[in-house]
C-alpha positions as CSV (number, residue, x, y, z in Angstrom):
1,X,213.9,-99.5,117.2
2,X,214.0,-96.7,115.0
3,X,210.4,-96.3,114.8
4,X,210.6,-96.2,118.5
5,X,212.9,-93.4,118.6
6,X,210.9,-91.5,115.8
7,X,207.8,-91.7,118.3
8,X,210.1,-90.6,121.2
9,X,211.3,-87.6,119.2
10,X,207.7,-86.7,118.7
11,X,206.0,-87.4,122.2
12,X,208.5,-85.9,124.1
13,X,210.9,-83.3,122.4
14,X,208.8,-80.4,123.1
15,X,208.1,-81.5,126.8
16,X,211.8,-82.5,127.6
17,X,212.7,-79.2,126.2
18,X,210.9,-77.3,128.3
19,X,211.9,-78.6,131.2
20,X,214.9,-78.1,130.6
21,X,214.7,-74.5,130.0
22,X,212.3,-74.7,133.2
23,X,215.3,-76.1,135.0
24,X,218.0,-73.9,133.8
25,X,216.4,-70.7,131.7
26,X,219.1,-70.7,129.0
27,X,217.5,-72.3,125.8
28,X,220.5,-72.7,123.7
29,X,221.7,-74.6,126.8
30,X,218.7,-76.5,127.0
31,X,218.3,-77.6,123.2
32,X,221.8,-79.2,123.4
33,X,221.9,-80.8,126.6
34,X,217.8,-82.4,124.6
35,X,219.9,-83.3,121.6
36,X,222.2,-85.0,123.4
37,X,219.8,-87.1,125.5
38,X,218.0,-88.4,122.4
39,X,221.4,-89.0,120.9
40,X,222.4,-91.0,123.9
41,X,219.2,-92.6,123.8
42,X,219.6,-94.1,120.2
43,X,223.0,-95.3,121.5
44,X,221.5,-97.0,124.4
45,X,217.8,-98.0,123.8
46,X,218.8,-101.1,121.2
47,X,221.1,-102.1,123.7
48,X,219.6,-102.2,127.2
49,X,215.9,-101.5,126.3
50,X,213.4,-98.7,126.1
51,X,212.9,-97.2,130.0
52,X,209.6,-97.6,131.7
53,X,209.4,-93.7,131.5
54,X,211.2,-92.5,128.7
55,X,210.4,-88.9,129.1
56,X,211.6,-88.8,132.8
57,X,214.6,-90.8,131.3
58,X,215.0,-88.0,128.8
59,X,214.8,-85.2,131.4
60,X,217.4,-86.9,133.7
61,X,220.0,-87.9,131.1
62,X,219.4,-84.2,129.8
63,X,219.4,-82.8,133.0
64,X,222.9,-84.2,134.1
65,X,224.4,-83.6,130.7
66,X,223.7,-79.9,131.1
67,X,225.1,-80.2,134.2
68,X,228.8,-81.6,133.2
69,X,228.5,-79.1,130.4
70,X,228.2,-76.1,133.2
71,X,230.8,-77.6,135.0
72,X,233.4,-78.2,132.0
73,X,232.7,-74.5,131.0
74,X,234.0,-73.3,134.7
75,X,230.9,-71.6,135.3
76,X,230.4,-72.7,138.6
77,X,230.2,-70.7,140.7
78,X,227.9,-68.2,138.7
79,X,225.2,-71.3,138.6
80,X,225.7,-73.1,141.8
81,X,222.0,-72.9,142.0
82,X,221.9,-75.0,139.2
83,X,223.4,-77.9,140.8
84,X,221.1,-78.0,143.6
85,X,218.1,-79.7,141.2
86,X,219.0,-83.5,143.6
87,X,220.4,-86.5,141.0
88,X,217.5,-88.7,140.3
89,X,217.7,-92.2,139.5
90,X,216.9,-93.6,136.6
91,X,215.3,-96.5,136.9
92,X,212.9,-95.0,139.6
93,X,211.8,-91.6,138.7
94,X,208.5,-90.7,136.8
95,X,206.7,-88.4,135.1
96,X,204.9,-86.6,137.6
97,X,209.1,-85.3,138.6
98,X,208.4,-83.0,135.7
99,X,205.9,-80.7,135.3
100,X,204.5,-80.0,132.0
101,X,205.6,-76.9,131.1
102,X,205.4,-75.9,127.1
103,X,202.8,-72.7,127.9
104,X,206.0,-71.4,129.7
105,X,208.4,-72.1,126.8
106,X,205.7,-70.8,124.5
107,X,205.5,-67.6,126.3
108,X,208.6,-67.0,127.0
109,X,209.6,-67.1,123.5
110,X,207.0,-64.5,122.1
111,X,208.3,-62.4,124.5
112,X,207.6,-59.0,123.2
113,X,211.6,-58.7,123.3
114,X,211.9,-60.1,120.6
115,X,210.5,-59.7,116.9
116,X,207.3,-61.7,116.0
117,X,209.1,-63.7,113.2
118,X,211.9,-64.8,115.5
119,X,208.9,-65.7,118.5
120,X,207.3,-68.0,116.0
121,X,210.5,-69.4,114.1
122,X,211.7,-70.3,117.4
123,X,209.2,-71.8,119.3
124,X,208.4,-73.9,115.6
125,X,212.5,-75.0,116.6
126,X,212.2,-75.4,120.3
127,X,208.7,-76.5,121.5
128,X,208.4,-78.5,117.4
129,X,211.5,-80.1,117.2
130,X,211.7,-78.9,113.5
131,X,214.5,-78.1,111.6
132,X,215.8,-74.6,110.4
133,X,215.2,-75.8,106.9
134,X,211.8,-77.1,108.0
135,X,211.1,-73.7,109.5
136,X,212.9,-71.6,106.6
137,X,210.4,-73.1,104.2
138,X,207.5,-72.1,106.0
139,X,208.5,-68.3,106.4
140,X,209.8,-68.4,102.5
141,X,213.3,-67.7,103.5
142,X,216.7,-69.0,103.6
143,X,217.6,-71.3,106.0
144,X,220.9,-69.4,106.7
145,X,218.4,-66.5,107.3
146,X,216.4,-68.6,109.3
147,X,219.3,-70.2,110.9
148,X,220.5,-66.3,111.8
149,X,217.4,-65.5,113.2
150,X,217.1,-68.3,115.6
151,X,220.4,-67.5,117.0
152,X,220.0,-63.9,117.7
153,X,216.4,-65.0,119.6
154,X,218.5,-67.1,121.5
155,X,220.8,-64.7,122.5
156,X,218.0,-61.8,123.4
157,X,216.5,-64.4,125.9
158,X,219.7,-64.5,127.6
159,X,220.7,-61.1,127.5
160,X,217.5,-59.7,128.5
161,X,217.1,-62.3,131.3
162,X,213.6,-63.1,129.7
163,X,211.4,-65.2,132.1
164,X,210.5,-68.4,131.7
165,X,206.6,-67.9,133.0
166,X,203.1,-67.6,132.1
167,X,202.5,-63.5,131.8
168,X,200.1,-62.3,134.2
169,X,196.5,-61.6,133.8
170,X,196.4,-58.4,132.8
171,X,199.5,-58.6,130.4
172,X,198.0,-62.1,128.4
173,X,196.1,-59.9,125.7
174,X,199.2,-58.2,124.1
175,X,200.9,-61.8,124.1
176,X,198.2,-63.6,122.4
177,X,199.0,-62.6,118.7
178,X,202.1,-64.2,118.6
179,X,201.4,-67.3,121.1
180,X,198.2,-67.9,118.5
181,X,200.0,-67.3,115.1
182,X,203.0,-69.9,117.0
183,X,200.7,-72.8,117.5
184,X,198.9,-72.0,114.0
185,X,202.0,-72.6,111.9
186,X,202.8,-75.6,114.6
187,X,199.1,-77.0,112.7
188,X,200.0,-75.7,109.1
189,X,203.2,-77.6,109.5
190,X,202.0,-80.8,110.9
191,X,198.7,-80.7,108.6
192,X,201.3,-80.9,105.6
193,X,202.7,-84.2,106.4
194,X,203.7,-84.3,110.2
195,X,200.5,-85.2,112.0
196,X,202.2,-85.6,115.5
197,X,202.7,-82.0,115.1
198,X,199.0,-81.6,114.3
199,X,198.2,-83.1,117.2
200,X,200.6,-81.2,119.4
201,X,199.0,-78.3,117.7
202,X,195.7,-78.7,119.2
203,X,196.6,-79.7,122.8
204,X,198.3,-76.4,123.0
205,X,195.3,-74.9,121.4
206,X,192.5,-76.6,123.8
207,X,195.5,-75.6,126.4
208,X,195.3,-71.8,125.9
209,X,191.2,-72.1,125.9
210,X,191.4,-73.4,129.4
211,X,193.8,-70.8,130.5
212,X,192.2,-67.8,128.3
213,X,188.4,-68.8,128.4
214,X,187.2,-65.5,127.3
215,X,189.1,-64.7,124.3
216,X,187.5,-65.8,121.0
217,X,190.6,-65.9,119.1
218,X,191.8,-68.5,121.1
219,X,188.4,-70.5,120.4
220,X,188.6,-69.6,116.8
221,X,192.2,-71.4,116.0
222,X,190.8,-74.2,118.0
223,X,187.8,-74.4,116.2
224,X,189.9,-74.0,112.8
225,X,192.3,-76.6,113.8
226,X,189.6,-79.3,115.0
227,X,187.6,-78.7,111.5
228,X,190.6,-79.1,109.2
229,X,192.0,-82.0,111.0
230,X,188.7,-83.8,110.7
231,X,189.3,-84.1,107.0
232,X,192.7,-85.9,107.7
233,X,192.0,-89.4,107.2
234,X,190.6,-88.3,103.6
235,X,193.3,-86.2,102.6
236,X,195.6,-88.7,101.3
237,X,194.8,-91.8,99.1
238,X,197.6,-94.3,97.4
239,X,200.1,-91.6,99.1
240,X,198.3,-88.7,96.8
241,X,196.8,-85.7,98.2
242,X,193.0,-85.5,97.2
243,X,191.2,-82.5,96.9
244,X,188.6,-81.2,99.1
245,X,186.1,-81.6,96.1
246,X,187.2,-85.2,95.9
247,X,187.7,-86.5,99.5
248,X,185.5,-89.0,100.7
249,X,183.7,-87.6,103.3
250,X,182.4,-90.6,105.1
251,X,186.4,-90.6,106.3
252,X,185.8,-87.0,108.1
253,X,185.8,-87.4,111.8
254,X,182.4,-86.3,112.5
255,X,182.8,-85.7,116.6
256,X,186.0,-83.3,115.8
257,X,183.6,-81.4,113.0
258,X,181.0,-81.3,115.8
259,X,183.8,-80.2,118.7
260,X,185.1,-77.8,116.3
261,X,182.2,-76.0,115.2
262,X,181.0,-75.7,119.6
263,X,184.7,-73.9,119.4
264,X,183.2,-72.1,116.6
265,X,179.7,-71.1,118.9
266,X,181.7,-70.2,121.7
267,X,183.9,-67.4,120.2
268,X,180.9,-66.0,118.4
269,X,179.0,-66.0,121.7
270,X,181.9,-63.5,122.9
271,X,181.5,-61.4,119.6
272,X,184.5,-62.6,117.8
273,X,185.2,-61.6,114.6
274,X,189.3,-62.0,114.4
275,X,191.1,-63.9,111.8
276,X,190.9,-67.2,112.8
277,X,187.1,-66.9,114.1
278,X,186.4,-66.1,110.4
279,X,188.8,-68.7,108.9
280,X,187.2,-71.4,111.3
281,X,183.9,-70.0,109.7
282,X,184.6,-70.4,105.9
283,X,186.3,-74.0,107.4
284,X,182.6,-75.2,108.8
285,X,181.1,-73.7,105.4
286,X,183.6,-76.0,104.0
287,X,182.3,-78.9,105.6
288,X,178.6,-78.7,104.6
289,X,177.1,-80.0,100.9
290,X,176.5,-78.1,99.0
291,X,178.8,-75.6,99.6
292,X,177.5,-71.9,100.2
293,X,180.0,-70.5,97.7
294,X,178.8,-66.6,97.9
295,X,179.4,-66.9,101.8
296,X,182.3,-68.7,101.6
297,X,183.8,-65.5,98.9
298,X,182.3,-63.3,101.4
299,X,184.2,-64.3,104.5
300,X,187.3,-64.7,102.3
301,X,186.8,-60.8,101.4
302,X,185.8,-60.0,105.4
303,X,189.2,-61.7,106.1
304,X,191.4,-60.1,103.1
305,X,190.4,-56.7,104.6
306,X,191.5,-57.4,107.9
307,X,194.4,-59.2,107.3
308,X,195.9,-57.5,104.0
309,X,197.5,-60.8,103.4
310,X,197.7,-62.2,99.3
311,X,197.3,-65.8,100.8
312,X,193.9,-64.7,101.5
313,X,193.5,-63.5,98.3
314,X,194.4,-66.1,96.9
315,X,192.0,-68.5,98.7
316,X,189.4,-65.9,97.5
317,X,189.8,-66.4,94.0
318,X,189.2,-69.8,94.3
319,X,185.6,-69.2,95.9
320,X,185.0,-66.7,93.2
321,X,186.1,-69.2,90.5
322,X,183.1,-71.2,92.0
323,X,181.0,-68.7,91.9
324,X,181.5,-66.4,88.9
325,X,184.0,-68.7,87.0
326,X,187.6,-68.6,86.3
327,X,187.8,-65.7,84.3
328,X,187.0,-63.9,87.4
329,X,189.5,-65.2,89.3
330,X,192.2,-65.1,87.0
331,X,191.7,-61.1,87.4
332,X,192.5,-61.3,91.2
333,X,195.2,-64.6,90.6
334,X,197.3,-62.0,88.6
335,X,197.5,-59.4,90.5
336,X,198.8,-60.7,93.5
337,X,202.5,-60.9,94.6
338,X,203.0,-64.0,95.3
339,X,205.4,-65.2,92.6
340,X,207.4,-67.7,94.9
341,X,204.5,-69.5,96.6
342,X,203.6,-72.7,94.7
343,X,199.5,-72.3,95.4
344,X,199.2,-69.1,93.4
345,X,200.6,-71.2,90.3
346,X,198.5,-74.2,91.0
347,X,195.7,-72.4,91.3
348,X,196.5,-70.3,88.0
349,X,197.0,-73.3,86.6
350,X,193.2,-75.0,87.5
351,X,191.6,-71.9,86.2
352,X,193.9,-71.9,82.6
353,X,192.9,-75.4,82.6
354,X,189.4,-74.9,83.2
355,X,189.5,-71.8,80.4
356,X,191.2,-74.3,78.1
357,X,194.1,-72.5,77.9
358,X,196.5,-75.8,78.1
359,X,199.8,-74.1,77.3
360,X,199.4,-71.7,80.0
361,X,198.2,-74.0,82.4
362,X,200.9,-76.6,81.7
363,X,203.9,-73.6,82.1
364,X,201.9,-72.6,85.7
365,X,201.9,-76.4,86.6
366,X,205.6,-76.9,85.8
367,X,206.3,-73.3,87.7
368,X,204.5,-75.0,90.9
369,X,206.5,-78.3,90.5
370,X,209.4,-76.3,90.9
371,X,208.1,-74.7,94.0
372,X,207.1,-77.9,95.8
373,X,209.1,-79.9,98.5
374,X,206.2,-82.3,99.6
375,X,206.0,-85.5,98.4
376,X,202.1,-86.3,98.0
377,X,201.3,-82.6,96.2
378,X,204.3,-83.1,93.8
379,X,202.5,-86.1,92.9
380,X,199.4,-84.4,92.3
381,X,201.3,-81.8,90.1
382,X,202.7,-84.5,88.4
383,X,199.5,-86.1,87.8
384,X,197.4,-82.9,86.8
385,X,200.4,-82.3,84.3
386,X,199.7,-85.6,82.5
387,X,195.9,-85.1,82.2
388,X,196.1,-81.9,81.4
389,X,198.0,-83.4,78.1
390,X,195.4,-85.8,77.6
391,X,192.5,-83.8,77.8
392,X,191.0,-85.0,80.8
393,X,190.5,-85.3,84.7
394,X,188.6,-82.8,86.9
395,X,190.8,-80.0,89.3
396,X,189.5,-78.5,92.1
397,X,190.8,-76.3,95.2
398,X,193.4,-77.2,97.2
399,X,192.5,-79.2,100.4
């Protein structure tokens, strides 16, 4: 039953969520009248048995405990129109009762309003189901920062009466940055271990291609997304992350490398040459044997230009270590301030290796172990650590 529940969490928060936002337009509302239906639902599922519908279920158990919480708050008659949504019968109602609508919570939280790190943190929170901490460890912050910051983007929806709608036409442009950047981290996030999330990830991104057809950005995170989850299957092995040097590539899911790079075709037919257009690039590079190392250092430098962002960098040293060796990457490896993110010392540490530098390379190792919260790469770490005492084993880039 537990597993059952997990998979319920999964499915459905993000759609039960937005319903209920749909229904009343106050999120913080809305996230604890959801918490309380899944709640109620752990009570009750071992008991009586998981409903025909459990996302309707959800909905209506949500729905009606928002409900008694207007009413014990004596807010009446300010929301009577609240209490006009008719009572619904469990054991009846179905999906089709609820629209789908997480484009409307996704827009409505990258609202301009509000500041672009609280539109992703809290549609990562709201539409993802994760955690503060979850969400603080992606943005390299505290979660009592984090937590901060997700309560004040609560608040400025509510204050400023922010709606709870798709943007028109004409305003979907200036949106787009923040909607894209929200499902990309949605990806990162599930691509590190939560593969529901990965999945919910691309929906959303095949979603916003059907309702923005003739922006490339949008085809390019799709395309990016489809490539790197094709590798998913090979990513792990005896609960290990493998390297993208070392994966098995008859495990790549050769339709999503095919849907990913006609994604790809598409946002160069409309002369895109954004971010993710060039990230979902270097990704189809990525997938072809051999490997076009100069282009692939190329695109990385096209991007690091663009974007001015040291995780590019990064990235970029580890083509040039391909290319030119490790000595040249070490030069752009040092240089960049990234002190607290646990790549830039894993990949310092490859190159040291590689340059038999073994005392270095085991201090940048340990410095990355101390950085790392995921299971499967501390394992890796772990592992590179031991051969790097023995003398042996190969290293590559990251996956």
């Amino acid at each position: 039953m537990t597993a059952i529940l997990e998979q319920a969490f999964r499915e459905h928060w993000g759609r039960v969520l937005a319903a209920l936002v749909g229904l009343f337009g106050d999120v913080g509302l809305a996230e604890e009248a959801t918490q309380e239906a899944f709640a109620i639902a752990a009570e009750r599922w071992p008991r009586d048995g998981v409903p025909d519908s459990p996302r309707a279920w959800l909905v209506t158990v949500a729905r009606n405990g928002a409900i008694n919480r207007i009413r014990r708050d004596r807010t009446l008659a300010a929301k009577t129109r609240l209490l006009e949504v008719p009572e619904a019968v469990e054991d009846v109602i179905d999906d089709a009762a609820f629209a789908d609508e997480r484009l409307e919570l996704i827009f409505t939280c990258c609202h301009p309003a509000l500041a672009i790190e609280a539109q992703v943190a809290l549609t990562l929170r709201t539409l993802g189901g994760l955690q503060t901490g979850e969400i603080a460890r992606a943005f390299l912050v505290s979660e009592p920062t984090m937590a901060q910051r997700l309560v004040r983007a609560k608040r400025k929806i509510k204050a400023a009466g922010i709606p709870f709608r798709v943007p028109a036409d004409h305003l979907l442009p200036d949106r787009l940055a923040a909607v894209l950047a929200v499902v990309y981290l949605i990806f990162n996030e599930g691509y590190s271990g939560r593969g529901d999330l990965a999945e919910e990830a691309s929906r959303l991104g095949r979603a916003l291609a059907e309702l923005m057809p003739d922006e490339p950005e949008v085809h390019g995170l799709l395309a990016l997304m489809l490539l790197h989850q094709s590798r998913s299957r090979a990513r792990l092995r005896e609960g290990e992350i493998v390297l993208l040097a070392d994966q098995d590539r008859t495990l790549w899911d050769g339709e999503q490398i095919a849907a990913g790079r006609a994604s790809l075709e598409r946002a160069l037919a409309l002369h895109g040459r954004g971010p993710y257009v060039l990230q979902a690039a270097i990704a189809s590079l990525h997938a072809e044997e051999p490997r076009d190392w100069g282009q692939i250092a190329a695109l990385y430098g096209e991007l690091a230009r663009l974007t001015g962002s040291p995780v590019v960098e990064l990235n970029r040293a580890i083509a040039v270590a391909e290319q030119d060796g490790p000595e040249a990457a070490l030069e752009i490896l040092d240089g960049l301030p990234l002190e607290e993110f646990r790549y830039l010392h894993s990949a310092r540490a490859e190159m040291l290796r590689r340059l038999e530098r073994s005392g270095e390379a085991a201090a940048a190792y340990r410095r990355a172990l101390e950085l790392v919260h995921d299971g499967p790469e501390r394992r890796l770490l772990e592992r590179r650590l031991v051969e790097l005492g023995s003398g042996s084993g190969p290293a590559g880039p990251r996956p």
